[in-house]
C-alpha positions in Angstrom: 2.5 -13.4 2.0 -1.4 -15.6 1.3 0.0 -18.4 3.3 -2.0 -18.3 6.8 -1.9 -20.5 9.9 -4.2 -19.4 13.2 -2.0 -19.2 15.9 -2.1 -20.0 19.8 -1.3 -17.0 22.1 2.3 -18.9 22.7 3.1 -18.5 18.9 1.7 -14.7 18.3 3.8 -13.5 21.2 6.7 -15.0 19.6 5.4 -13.4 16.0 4.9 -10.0 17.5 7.7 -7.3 16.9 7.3 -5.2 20.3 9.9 -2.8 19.2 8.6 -2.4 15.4 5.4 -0.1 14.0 2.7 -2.2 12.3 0.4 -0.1 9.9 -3.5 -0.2 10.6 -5.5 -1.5 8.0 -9.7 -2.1 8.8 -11.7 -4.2 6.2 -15.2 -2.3 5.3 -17.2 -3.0 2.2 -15.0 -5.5 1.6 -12.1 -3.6 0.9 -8.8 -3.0 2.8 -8.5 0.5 4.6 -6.6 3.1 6.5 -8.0 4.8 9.5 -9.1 8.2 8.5 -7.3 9.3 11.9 -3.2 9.6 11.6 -2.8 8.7 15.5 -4.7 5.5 15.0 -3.1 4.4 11.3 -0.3 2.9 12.9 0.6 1.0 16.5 3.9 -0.3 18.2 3.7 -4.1 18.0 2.8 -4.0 22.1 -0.4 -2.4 21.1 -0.7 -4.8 18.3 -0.3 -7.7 20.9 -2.8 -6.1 23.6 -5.2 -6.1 20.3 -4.6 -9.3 20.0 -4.4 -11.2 23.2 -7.8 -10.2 24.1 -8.9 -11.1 20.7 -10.4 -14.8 22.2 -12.6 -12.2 24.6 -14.8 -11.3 21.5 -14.9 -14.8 19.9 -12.1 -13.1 17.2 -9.7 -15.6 15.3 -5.9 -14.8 14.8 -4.4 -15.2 11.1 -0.8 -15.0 10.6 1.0 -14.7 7.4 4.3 -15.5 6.3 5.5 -11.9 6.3 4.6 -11.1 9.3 1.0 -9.4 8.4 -1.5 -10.5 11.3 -5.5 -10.4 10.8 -7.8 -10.2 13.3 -11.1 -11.2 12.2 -14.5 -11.9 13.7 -18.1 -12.3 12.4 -18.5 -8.4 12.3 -15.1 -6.8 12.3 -11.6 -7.4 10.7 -8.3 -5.6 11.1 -5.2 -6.1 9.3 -1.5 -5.4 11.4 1.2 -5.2 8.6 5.3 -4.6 10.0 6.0 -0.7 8.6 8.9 -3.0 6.6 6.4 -5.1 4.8 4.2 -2.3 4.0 6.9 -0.4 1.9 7.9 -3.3 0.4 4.6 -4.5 -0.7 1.8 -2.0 -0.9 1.7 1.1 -2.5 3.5 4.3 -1.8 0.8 6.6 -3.4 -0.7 8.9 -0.9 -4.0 7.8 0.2 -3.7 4.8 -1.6 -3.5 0.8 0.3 -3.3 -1.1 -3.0 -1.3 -4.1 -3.0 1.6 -3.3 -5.5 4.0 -6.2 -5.5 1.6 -7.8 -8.3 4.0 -6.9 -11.4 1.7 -3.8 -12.4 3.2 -1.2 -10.1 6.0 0.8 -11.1 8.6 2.5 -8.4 6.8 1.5 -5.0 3.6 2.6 -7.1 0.6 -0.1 -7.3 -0.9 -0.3 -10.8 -3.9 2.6 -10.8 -1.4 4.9 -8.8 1.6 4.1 -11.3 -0.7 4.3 -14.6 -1.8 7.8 -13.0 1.4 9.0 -12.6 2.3 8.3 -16.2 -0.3 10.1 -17.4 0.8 13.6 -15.5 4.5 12.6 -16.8 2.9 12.3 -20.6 0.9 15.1 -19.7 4.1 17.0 -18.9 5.8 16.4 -21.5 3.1 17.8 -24.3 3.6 20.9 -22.1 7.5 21.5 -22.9 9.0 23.7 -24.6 10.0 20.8 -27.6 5.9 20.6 -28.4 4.7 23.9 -26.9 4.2 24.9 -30.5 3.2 23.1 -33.2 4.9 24.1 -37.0 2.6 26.2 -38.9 2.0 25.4 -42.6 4.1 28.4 -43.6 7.7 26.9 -41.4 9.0 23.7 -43.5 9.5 20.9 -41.6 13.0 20.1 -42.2 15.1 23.4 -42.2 17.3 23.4 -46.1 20.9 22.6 -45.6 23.7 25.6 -46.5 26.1 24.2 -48.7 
């Protein structure tokens, strides 16, 4: 997926999934993000290629990767198209959440902060259950004595 070439217009066209969704990602503050607006947080790839055909139009350079994930970047802007196909399969499935999770810390589609905060509500959980609702008071013994 980190391996990029820039591409001609020939080659993107040929990259370019008309018939697929790509989800929306914007770089601001130096971090990957979603749009806050659902209609714009993902395109059809012949959006994706009107984005990026007139990307030479603002002096904006092309990036492909090897899993399909195109970057549009300029001097003041960068946008990232990932296929819907490689964003379930590598970034996380946490609401809200665009962390990469394919990095051996995730757990179930979950990137790492998402998956260690779902463990915690699952630990959480469990101190709540019936098993350790209640601890022994000092007058119960711990092991009840056998009948014989």
């Amino acid at each position: 997926m980190f391996r990029s070439t820039i591409a001609t217009a020939a080659g993107l066209r040929a990259e370019i999934d008309f018939e697929s969704e790509y989800v929306l990602h914007v770089r601001e503050d130096g971090v990957w993000t979603r749009p806050k607006n659902a209609e714009h947080r993902a395109l059809h790839g012949i959006d994706v290629w009107h984005a990026i055909r007139r990307s030479p139009h603002y002096g904006a350079n092309v990036h492909v990767f090897e899993s399909g994930v195109l970057i549009l970047a300029s001097s003041t802007a960068a946008l990232r198209f990932i296929p819907a196909g490689t964003y379930e399969e590598y970034f996380c499935s946490g609401e809200d959440c665009d962390d990469y999770s394919a990095d051996g810390e995730g757990w179930e589609g979950l990137c790492g902060n998402c998956a260690d905060r779902a463990y915690a509500v699952e630990c959480a959980g469990e101190e709540d259950s019936d098993l350790n609702a209640a601890p022994l008071t000092p007058s119960q013994p711990a092991v009840l004595p056998t009948t014989s």
